[in-house]
C-alpha positions as a Markdown table, in Angstrom:
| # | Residue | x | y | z |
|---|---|---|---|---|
| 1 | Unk | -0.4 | 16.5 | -7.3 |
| 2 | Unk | 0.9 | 17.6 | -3.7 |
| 3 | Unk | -1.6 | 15.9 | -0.8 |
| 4 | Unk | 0.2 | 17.5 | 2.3 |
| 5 | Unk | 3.6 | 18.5 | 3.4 |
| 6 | Unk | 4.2 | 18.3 | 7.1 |
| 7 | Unk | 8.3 | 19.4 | 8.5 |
| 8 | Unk | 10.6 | 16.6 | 6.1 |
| 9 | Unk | 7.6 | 14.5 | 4.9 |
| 10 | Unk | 5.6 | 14.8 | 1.6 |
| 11 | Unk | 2.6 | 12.9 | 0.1 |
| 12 | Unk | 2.0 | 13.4 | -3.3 |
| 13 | Unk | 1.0 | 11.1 | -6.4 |
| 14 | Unk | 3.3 | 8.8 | -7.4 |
| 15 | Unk | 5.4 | 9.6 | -10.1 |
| 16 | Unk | 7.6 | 8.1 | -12.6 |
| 17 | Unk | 10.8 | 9.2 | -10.8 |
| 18 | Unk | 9.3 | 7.1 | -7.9 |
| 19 | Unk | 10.1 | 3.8 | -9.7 |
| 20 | Unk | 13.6 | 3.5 | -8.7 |
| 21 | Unk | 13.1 | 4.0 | -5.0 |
| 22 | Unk | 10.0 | 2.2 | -4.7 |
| 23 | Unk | 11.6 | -1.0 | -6.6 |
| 24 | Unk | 14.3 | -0.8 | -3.8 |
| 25 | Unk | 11.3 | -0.8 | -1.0 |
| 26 | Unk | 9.8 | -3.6 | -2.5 |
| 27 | Unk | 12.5 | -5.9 | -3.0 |
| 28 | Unk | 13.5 | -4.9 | 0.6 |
| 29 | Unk | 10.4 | -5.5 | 2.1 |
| 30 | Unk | 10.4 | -8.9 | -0.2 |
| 31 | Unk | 13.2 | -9.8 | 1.4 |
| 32 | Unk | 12.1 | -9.8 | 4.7 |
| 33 | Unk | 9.1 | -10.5 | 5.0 |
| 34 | Unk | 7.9 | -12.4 | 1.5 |
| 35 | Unk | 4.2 | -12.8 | 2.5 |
| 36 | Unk | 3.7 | -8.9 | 3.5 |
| 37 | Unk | 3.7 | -8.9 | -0.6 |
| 38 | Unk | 1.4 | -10.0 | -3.6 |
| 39 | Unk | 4.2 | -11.8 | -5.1 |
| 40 | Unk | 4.7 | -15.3 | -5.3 |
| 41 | Unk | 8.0 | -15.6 | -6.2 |
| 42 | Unk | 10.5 | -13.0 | -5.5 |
| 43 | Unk | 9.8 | -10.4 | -8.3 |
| 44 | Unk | 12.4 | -9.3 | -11.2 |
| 45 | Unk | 13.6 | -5.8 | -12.0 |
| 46 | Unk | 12.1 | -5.9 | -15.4 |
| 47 | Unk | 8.3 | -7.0 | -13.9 |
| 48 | Unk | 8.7 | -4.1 | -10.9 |
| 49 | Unk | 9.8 | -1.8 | -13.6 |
| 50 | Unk | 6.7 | -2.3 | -15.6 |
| 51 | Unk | 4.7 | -3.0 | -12.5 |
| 52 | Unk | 5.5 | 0.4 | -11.4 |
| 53 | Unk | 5.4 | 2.3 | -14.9 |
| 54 | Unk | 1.9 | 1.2 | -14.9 |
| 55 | Unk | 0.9 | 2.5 | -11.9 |
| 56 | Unk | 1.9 | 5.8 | -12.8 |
| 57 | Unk | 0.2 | 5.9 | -16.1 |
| 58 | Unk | -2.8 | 4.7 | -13.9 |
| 59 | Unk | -2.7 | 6.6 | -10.6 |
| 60 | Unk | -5.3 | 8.8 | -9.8 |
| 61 | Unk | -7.6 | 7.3 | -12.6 |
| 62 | Unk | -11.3 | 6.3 | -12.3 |
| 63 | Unk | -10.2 | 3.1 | -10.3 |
| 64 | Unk | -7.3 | 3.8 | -8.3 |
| 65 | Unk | -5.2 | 6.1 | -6.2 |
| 66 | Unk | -1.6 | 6.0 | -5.4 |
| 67 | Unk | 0.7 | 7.9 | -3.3 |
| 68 | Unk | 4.2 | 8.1 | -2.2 |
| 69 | Unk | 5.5 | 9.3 | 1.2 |
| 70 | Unk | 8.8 | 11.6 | 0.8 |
| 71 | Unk | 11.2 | 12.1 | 3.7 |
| 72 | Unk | 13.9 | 14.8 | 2.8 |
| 73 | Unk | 12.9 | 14.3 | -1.0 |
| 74 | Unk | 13.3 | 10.8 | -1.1 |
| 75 | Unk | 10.3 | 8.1 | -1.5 |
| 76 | Unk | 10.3 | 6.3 | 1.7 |
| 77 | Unk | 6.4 | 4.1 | 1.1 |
| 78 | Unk | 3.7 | 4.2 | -0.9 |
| 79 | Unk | -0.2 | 4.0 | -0.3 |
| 80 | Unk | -2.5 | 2.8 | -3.4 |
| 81 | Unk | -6.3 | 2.7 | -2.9 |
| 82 | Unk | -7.9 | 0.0 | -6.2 |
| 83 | Unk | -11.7 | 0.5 | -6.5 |
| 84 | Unk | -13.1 | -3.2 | -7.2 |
| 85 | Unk | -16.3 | -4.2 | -7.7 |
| 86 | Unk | -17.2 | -4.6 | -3.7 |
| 87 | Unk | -14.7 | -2.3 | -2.2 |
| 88 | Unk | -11.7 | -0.2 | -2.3 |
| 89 | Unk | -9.0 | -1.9 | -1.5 |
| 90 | Unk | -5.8 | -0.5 | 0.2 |
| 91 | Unk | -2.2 | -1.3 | 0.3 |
| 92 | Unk | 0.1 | 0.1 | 1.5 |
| 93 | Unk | 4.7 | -0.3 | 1.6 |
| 94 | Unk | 7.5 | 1.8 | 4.2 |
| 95 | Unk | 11.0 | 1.6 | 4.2 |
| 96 | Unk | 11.6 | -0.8 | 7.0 |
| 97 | Unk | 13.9 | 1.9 | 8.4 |
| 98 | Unk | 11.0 | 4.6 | 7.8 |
| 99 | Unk | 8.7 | 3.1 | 10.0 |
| 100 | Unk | 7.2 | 4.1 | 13.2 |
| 101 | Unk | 7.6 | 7.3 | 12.3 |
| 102 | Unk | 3.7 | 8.0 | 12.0 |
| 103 | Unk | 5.0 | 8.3 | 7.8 |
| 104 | Unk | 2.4 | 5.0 | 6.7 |
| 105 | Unk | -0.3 | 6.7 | 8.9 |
| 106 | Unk | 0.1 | 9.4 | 7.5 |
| 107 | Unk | -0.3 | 8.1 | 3.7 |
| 108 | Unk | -3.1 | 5.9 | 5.0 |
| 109 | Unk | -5.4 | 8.3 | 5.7 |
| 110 | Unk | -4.5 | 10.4 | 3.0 |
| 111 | Unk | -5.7 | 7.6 | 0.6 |
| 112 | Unk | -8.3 | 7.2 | 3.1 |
| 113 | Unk | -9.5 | 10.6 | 2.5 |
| 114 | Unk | -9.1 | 10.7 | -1.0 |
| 115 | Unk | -10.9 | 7.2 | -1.2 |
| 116 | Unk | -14.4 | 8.6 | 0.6 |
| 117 | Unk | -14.4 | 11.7 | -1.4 |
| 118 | Unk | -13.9 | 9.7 | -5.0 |
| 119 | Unk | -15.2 | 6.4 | -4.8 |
| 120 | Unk | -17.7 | 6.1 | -1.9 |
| 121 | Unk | -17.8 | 3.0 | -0.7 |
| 122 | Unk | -16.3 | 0.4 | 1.9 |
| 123 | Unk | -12.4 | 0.6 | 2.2 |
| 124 | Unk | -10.6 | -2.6 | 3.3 |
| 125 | Unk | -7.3 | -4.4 | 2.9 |
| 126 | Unk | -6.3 | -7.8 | 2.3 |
| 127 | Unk | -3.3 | -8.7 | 4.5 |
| 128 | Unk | -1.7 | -12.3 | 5.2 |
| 129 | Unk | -2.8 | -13.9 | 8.8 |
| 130 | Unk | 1.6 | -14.1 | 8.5 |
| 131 | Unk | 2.1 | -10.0 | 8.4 |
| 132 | Unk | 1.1 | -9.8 | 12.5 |
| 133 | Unk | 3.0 | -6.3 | 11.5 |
| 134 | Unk | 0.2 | -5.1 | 8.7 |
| 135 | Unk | -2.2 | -6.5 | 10.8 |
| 136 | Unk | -1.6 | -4.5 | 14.2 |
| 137 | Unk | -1.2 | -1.3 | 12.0 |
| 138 | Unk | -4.2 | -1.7 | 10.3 |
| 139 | Unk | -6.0 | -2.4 | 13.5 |
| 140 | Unk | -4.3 | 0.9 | 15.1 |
| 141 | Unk | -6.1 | 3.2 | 11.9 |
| 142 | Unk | -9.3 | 1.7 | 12.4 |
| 143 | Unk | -9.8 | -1.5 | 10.5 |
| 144 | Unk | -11.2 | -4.6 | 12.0 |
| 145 | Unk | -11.0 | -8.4 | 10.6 |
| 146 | Unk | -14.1 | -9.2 | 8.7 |
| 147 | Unk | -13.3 | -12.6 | 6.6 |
| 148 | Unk | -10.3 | -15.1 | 6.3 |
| 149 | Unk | -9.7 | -17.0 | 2.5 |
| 150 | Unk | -7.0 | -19.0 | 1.2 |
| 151 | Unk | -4.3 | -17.2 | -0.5 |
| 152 | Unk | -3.9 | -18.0 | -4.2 |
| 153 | Unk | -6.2 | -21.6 | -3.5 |
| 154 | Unk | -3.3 | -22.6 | -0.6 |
| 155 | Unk | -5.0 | -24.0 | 2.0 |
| 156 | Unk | -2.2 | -23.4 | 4.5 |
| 157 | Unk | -2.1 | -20.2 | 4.0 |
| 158 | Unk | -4.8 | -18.0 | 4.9 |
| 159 | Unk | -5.5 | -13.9 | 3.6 |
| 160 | Unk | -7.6 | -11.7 | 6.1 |
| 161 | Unk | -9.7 | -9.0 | 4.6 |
| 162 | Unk | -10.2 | -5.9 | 7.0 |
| 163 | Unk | -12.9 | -3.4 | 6.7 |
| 164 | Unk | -12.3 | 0.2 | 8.1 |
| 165 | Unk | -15.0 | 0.4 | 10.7 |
């Protein structure tokens, strides 16, 4: 399903052509910055692969959204919006060359959109006090620091949930 189409950028639902690109974002992004991720370990082809596959099969279900961002035809991020049982929660991935190009604020509030429209209720996203990065952008579209918890029960580390206000 096309979202919008602005000059060279795209947002439509993720599809299973996606995988490829978006494994390469990931591990990227893994690379450099390991706690901007879910992963606790550095993640295997095989688990993206099905990671992925699934989301496809699952996007734009019941419970969760997910978009991609193409420039030129080719996935540069990926927006996904997971409807829990207190709020929808948002995440959100750009090719580290792709960004601040307005692309990840463009896909935010296109899953922002679609969010309010479908699931009606609070939107937030969990981010790592480590990912200054995720944090500022998310500040910038809106979202303010509501509660700090440990990250998988590690004390040293610490995840911040952020409401959109």
């Amino acid at each position: 399903m096309l979202i919008f189409t602005m000059n060279n950028f795209t947002i439509r639902t993720i599809a299973m052509p996606d995988i490829a690109d978006l494994t390469e974002i990931i591990l990227e992004t893994y690379a450099a910055t390991p706690y901007a991720t879910t992963f606790n370990k550095k993640p295997e082809l095989m688990q993206l692969n099905l990671l992925l596959s699934t989301k496809v099969s699952l996007a734009n279900s019941n419970h969760i959204i997910d978009l991609v961002g193409l420039e030129n035809g080719v996935v540069v991020g990926e927006c996904e919006a997971v409807l829990n049982e207190n709020c929808v929660v948002i995440g959100i991935i750009i090719k580290s060359s792709c960004r601040k190009k307005g692309y990840g604020t463009m896909l935010l509030k296109a899953c922002i959109d679609l969010s309010k429209k479908l699931f009606n209720c609070k939107i937030c996203a969990m981010i790592s006090e480590k990912n200054i990065a995720g944090i500022s952008f998310f500040k910038k579209n809106g979202f303010v620091v509501k509660n700090s918890s440990s990250k998988n029960g590690n004390s040293s580390e610490k995840v911040l949930e952020m409401t959109l206000s």
